[in-house]
C-alpha positions as CSV (number, residue, x, y, z in Angstrom):
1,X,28.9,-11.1,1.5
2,X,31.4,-11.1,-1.8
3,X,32.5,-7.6,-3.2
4,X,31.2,-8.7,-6.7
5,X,28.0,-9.1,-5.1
6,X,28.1,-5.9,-3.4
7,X,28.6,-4.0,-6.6
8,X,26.1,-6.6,-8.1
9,X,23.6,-5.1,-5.8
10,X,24.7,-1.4,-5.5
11,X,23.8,-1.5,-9.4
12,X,20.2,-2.9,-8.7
13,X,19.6,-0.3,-5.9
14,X,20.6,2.7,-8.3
15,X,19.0,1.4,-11.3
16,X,15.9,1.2,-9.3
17,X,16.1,4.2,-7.8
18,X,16.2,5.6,-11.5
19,X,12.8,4.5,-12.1
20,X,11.0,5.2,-9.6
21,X,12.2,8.9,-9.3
22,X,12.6,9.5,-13.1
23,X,9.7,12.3,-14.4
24,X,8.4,11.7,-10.7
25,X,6.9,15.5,-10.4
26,X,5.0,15.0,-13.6
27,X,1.8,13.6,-11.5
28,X,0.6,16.3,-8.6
29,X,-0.2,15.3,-5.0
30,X,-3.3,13.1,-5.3
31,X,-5.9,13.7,-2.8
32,X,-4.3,11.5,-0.1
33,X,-0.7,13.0,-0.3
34,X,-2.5,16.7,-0.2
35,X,-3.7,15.8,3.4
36,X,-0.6,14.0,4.4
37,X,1.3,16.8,3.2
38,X,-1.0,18.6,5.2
39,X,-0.9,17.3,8.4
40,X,3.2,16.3,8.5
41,X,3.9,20.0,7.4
42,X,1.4,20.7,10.5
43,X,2.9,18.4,13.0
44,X,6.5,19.4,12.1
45,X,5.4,23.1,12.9
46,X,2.9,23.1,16.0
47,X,3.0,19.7,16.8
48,X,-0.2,19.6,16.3
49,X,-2.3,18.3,13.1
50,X,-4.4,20.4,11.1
51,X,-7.7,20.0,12.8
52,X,-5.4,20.7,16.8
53,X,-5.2,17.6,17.7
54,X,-1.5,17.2,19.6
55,X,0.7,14.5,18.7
56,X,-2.5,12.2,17.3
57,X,-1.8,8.5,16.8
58,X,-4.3,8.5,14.2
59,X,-5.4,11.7,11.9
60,X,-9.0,12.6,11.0
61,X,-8.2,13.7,7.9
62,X,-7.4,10.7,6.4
63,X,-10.8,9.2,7.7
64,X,-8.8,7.1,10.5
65,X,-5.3,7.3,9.2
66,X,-2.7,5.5,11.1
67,X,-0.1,8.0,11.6
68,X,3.4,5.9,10.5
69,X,3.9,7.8,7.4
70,X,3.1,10.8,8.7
71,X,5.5,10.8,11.4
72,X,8.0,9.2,9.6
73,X,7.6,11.9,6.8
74,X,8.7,15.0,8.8
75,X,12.8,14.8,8.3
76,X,11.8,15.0,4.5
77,X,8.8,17.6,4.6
78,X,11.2,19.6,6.9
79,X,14.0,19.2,4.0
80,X,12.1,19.7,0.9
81,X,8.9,21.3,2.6
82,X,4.9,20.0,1.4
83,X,5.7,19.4,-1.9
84,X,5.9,15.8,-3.7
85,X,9.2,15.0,-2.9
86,X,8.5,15.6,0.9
87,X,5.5,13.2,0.4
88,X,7.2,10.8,-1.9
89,X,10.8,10.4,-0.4
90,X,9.5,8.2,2.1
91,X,7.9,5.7,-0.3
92,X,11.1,6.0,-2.3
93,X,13.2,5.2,0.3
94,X,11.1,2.1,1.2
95,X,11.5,1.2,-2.0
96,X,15.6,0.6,-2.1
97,X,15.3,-0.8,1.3
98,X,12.5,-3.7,0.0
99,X,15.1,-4.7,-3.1
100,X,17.9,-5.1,0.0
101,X,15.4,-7.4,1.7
102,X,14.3,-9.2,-1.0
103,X,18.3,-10.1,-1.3
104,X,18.5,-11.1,2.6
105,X,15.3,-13.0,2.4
106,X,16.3,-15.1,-1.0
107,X,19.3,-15.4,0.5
108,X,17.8,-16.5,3.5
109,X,15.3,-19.3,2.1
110,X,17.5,-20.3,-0.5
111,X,21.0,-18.9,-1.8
112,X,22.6,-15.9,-2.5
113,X,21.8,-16.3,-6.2
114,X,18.6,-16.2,-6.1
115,X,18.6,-13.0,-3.3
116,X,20.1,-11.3,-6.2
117,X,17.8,-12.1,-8.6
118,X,14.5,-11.3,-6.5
119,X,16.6,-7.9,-5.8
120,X,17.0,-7.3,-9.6
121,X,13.4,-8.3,-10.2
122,X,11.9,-6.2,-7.1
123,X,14.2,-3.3,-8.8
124,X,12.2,-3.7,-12.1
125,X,9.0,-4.9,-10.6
126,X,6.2,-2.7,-12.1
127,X,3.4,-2.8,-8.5
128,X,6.6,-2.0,-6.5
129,X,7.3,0.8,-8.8
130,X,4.1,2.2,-8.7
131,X,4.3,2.2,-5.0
132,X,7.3,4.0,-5.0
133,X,6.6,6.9,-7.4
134,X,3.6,8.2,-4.6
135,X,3.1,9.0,-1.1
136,X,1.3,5.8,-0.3
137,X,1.5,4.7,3.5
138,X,1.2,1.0,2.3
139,X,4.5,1.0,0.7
140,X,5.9,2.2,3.6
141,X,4.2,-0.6,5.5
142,X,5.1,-3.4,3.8
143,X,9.0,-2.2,3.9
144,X,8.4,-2.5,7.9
145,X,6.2,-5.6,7.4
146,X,9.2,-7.4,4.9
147,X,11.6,-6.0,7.6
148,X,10.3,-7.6,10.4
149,X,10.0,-11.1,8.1
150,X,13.9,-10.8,7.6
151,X,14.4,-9.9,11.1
152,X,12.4,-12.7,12.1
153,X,14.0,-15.3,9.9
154,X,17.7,-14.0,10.5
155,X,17.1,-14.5,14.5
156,X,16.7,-10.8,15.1
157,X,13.4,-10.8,17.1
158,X,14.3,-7.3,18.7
159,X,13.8,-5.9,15.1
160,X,11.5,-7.4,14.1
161,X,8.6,-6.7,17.1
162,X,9.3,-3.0,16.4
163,X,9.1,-3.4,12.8
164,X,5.6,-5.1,13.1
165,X,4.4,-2.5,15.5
166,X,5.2,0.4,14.0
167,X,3.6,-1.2,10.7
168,X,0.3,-2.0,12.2
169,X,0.6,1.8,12.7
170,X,1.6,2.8,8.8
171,X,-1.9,1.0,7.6
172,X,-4.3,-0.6,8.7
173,X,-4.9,-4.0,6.8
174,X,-2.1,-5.2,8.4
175,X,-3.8,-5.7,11.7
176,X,-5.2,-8.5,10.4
177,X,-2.8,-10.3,8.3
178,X,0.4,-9.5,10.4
179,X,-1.2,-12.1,13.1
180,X,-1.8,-14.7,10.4
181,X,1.8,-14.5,9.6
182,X,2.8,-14.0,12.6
183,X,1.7,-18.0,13.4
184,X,3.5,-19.0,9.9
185,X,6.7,-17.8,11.2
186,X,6.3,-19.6,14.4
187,X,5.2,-23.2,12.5
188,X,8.6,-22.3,9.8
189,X,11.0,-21.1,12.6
190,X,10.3,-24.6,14.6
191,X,8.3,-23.1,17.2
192,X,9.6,-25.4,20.5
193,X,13.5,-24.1,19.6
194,X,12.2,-20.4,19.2
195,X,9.9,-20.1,22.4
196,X,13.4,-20.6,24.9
197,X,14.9,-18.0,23.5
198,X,14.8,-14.8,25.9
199,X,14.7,-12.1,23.0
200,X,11.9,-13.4,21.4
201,X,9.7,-13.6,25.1
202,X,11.0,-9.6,24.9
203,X,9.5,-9.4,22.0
204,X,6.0,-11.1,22.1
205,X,6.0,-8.7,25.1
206,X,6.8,-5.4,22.8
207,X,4.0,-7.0,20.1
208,X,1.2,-7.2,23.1
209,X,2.3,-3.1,24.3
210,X,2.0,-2.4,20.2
211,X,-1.5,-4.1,20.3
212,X,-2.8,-3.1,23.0
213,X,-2.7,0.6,22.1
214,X,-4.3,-0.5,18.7
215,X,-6.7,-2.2,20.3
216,X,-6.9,0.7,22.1
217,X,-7.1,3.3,19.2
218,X,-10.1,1.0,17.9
219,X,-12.4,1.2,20.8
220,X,-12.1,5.4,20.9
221,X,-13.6,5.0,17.4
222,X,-10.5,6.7,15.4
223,X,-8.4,3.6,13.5
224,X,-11.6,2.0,11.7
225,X,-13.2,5.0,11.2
226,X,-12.5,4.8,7.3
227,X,-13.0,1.2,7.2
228,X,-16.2,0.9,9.1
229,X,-17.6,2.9,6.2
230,X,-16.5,1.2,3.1
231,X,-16.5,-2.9,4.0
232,X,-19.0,-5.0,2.1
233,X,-20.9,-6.2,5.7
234,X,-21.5,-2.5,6.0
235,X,-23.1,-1.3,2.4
236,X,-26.6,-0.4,2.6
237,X,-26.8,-0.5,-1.2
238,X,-25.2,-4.2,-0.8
239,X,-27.9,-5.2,2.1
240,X,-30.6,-4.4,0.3
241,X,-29.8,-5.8,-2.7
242,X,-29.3,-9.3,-1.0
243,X,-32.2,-8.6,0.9
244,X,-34.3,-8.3,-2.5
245,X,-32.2,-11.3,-4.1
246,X,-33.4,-13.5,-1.0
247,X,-37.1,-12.8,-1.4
248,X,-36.6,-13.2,-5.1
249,X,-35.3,-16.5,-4.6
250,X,-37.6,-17.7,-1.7
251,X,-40.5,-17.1,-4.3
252,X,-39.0,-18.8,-7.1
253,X,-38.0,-22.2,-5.3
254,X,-40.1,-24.7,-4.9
255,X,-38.6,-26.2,-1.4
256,X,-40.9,-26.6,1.3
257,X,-41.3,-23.1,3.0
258,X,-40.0,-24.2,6.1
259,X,-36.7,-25.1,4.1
260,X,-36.8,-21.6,2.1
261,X,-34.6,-19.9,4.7
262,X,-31.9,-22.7,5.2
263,X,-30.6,-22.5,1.3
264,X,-31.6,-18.6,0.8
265,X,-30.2,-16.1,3.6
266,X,-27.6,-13.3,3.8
267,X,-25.1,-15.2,5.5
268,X,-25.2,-17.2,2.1
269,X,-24.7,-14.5,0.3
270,X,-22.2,-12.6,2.2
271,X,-20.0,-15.7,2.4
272,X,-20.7,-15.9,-1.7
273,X,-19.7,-12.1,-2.0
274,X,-16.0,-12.6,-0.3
275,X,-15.2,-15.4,-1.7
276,X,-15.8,-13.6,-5.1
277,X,-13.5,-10.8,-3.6
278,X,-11.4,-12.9,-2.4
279,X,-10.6,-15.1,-5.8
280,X,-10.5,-11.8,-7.2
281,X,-7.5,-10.6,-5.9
282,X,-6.0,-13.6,-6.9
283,X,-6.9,-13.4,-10.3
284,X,-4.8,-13.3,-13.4
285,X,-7.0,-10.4,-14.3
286,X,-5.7,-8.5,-11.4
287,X,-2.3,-10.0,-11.2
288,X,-1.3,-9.5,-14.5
289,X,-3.5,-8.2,-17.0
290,X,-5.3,-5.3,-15.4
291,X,-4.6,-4.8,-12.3
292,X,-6.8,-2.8,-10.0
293,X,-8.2,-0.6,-12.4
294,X,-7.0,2.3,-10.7
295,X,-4.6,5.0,-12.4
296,X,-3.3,6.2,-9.3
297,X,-2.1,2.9,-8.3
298,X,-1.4,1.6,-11.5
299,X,-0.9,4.2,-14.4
300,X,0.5,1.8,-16.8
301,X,-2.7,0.1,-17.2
302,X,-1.2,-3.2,-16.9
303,X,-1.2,-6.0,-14.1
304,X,0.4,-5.8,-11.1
305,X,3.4,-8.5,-12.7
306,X,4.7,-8.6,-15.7
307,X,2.9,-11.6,-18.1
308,X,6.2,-13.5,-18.2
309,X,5.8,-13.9,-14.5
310,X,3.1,-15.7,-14.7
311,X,4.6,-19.2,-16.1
312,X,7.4,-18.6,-13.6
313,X,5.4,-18.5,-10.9
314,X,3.8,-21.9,-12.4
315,X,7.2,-23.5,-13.1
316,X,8.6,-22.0,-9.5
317,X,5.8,-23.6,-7.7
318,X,6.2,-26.9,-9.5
319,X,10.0,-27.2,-8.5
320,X,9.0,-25.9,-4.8
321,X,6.7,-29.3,-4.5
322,X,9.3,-31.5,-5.9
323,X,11.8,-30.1,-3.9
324,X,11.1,-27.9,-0.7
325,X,7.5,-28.0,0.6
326,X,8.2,-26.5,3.7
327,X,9.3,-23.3,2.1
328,X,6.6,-23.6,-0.5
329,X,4.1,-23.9,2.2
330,X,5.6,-20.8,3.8
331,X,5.3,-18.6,0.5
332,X,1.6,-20.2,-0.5
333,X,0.6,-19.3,2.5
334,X,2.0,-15.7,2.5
335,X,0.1,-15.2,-0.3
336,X,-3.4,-16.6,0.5
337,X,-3.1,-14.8,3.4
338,X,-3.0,-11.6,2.0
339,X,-6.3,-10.7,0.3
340,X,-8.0,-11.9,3.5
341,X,-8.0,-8.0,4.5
342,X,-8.9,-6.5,1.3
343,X,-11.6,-9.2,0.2
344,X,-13.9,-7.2,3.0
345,X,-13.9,-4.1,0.8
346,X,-14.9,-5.4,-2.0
347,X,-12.5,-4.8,-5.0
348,X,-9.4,-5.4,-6.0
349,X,-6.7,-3.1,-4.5
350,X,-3.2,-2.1,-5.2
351,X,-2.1,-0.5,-2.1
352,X,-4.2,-3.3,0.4
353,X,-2.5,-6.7,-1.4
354,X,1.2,-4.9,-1.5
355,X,2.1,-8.1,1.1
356,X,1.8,-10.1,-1.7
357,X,4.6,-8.5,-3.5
358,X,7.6,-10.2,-1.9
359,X,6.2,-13.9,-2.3
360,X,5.5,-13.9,-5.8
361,X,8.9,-12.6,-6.9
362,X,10.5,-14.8,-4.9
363,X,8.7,-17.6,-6.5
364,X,9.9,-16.1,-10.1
365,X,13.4,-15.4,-9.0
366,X,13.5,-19.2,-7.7
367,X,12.3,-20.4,-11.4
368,X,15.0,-18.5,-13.2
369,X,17.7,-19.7,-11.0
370,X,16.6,-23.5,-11.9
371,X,15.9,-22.8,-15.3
372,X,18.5,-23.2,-18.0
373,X,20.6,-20.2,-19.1
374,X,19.0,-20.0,-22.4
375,X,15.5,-19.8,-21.5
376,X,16.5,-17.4,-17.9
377,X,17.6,-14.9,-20.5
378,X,14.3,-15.4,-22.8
379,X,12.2,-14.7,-20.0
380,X,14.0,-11.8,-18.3
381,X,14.3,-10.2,-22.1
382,X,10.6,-10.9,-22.4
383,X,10.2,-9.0,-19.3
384,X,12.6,-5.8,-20.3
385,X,10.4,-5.8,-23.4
386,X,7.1,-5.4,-21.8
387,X,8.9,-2.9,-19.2
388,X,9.9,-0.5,-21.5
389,X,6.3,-0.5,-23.2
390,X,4.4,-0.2,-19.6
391,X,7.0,2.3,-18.2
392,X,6.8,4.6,-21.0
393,X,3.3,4.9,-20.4
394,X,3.7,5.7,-16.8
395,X,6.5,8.8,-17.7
396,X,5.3,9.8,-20.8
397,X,1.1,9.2,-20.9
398,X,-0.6,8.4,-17.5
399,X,0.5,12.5,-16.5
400,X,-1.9,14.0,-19.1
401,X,-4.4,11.1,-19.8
402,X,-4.9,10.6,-15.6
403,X,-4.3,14.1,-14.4
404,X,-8.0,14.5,-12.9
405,X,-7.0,11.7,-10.6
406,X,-4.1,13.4,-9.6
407,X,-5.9,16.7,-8.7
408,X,-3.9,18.1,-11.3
409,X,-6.6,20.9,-11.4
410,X,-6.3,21.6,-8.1
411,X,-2.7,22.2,-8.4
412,X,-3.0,24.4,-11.3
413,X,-5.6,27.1,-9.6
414,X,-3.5,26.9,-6.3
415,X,-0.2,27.7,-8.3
416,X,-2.0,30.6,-10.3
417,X,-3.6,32.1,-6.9
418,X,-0.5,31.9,-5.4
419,X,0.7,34.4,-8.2
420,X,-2.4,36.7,-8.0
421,X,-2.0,36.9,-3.9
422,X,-0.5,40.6,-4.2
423,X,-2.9,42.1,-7.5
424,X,-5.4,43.1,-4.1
425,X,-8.5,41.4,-5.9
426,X,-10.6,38.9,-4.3
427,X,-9.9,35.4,-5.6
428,X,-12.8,32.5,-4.9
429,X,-11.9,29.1,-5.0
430,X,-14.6,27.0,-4.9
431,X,-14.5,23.4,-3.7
432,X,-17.8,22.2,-5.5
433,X,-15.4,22.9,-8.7
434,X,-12.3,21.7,-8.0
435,X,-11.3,18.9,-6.3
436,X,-9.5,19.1,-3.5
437,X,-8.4,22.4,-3.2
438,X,-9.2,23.1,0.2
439,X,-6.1,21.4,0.9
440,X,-4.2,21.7,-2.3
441,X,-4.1,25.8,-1.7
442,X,-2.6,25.4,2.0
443,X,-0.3,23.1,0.6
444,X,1.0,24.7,-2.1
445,X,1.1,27.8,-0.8
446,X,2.9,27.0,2.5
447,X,-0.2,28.1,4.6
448,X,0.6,28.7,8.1
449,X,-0.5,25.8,9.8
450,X,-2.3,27.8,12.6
451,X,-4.5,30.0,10.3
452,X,-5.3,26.2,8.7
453,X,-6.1,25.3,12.1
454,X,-7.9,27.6,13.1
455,X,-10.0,27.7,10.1
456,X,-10.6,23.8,10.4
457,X,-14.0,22.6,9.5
458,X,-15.1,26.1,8.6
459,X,-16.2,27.7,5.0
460,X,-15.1,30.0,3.9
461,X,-11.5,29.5,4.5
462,X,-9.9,33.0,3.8
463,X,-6.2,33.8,3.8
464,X,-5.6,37.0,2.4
465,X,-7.2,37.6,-0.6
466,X,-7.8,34.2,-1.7
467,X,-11.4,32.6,-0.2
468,X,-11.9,28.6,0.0
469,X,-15.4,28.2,-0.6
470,X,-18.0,24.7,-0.7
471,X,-20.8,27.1,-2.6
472,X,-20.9,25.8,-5.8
């Protein structure tokens, strides 16, 4: 590796780093950092979680959370305690090491040009810096995921086993699509040249132990807890309504009766229902225009990539056919593999399509190094422009205008009870009126995590003078 591309990429890593940690303090711990704030802080102390449960592979609290981040969250809740840089350090970290990758893995495919332009455009991407600026365990993941790619492609099977296991750990969409890609990797790598090699036997081996203990984790009814609850095949509201759709349509046709059932059933439906999901998050709605609608994954109300992307994926994809369709095989199907796991719930989703993030830019960062120098610098000015109008939104508006969604509230009372604790009056928080306070309160305020276990499941929650209540 040159110096001058070194420096080159020392600049991208601190330039990133500037804006995803910039104003970062300005949004609270969201619901989901509060309780893995909780927990880490807990583990770090007792070893235990906050409902007692020693060492947990997977945490209650987060409705079947794998427990990756948590784990991997303690050096940085032990340095700067609960707060939202021990949440978020993790995340942020991730981040830096996914603009690396993306150089090894452009490098990789294509040439070291074009590794340092799908570093600079990871550094400035806006889904990766929304990732980055919370405590979200699928960042995280897909640094370990992208990881073990690298690994993978690089000959480093070692690596990458570990990397893939611990991410089917981090979250939980990944236990799908990691096998999918796992079976790309083998057709790209040359599959006959790879299998005689004794490392990656070791590994296959390491992948089975990592699976088996998730496959394990699934049948005691922990891992899927969460998603069990919330896929489309699941819904009651959604059964009934195809249910009623069906008998509205069997009455209507005009087929035979006996033929009534064939054209007009739920599987029909279903299969109609994820495909919509599916196409979805695929979408230029989602993908850049509005993204997933969601402020806590994407406060600058935009898409996911910036609009200038979009042609470059078009123009990347057309010189990929013409030129390499083996590796444009590779990165199609990265990509349509993807929303396989998050077309089940239903919606488009920020966090549960993050494995998409790496194939797209790579696709960009391909165009621009076959474009001419003129139009490269049109279309990366054209992308500064729209960066500086989306980021100032995310610095400067999304902390007032989304501060609900960020428990802001919650955060607030718990600071202001926290300064009350020695006035001797009773102070009632009440759960019905702010949300998520029953963990923003033993968060804040550094709760010892025994009193919060030993107080788990039960209202009220008293410590001291303050009292946790659900009465509304």
């Amino acid at each position: 590796m040159a110096r001058k591309s070194i420096l080159v990429l020392l600049g991208i890593v601190i330039m990133g780093l500037f804006l995803r940690v910039y104003r970062i303090t300005e949004l609270p711990m969201y619901g989901d950092e509060l309780t893995i704030a909780l927990d880490t802080y807990s583990i770090m102390k007792t070893g235990m979680d906050s409902t007692g449960t020693k060492l947990p592979v997977t945490f209650q609290m987060g409705s079947g959370r794998p427990g990756g981040y948590i784990y991997a969250s303690v050096p940085f809740v032990y340095i700067f305690g609960p707060t939202e840089w021990g949440v978020r350090s993790l995340s942020i970290l991730s981040s830096l090491g996914i603009m690396l990758l993306m150089y090894f893995l452009g490098k990789k495919l294509f040439d070291e040009k074009i590794g340092l332009i799908a570093s600079f455009i990871t550094s400035i991407s806006l889904w990766d810096i929304y990732l980055a600026r919370g405590g979200f365990e699928a960042h995280f993941a897909l640094f370990l995921a992208l990881f073990g790619i690298v690994s993978y492609l690089y000959g480093k099977y070692i690596p990458w086993a570990v990397a893939w296991g611990l991410t089917i750990f981090t979250y939980p969409t990944f236990k799908l699509t990691l096998p999918l890609m796992f079976l790309v990797l083998i057709w790209f790598g040359e599959f006959k040249k790879v299998i005689k090699n004794k490392f990656f036997i070791i590994s296959v081996i390491i992948l089975a132990v990592f699976g088996g203990l998730a496959i394990n984790e699934t049948f005691k009814g922990l891992s899927e807890q969460r998603f069990l609850t919330i896929n489309i095949l699941s819904d009651i509201n959604n059964r009934e309504q195809i249910i009623q759709l069906n008998n509205a349509e069997r009455t209507f046709s005009t087929l035979p009766v006996f033929l009534k059932p064939v054209f007009f059933n739920k599987p029909f439906e279903y299969a109609h229902i994820l495909l919509d999901s599916y196409g979805e998050n695929l979408s230029p709605s989602f993908l850049y225009l509005r993204g997933d609608r969601n402020p806590v994954h994407n406060p600058g109300e935009w898409g996911m990539f910036y609009l200038a992307e979009l042609p470059l994926l078009i123009i990347g994809l057309i010189i990929l056919w013409n030129r390499e369709k083996r590796k444009l095989i590779l990165i199609g199907l990265w990509i349509l593999i993807t929303p396989l796991a998050t077309m089940l719930l239903g919606q488009t989703h920020g966090l549960r399509n993050a494995l998409m993030l790496p194939p797209f830019i790579l696709l960009a960062s391909f165009a621009l190094s076959n474009l001419p120098r003129k139009l490269t610098y049109f279309f990366v000015a054209v992308i500064l422009i729209q960066s500086v109008f989306v980021l100032q939104r995310v610095y400067f508006l999304a902390p007032g205008k989304f501060a609900s969604f960020w428990s802001s509230e919650a955060k607030i009372k718990s600071l202001s009870a926290m300064s009350d604790k020695d006035s001797g009056k009773v102070i009632t928080l009440s759960t019905k009126k702010i949300d998520n306070i029953e963990y923003a309160y033993e968060v804040y305020a550094k709760i010892d995590p025994n009193l919060v276990i030993k107080q788990y499941g039960i209202f009220p929650k008293i410590y001291g003078n303050v009292r946790i209540d659900n009465a509304k």
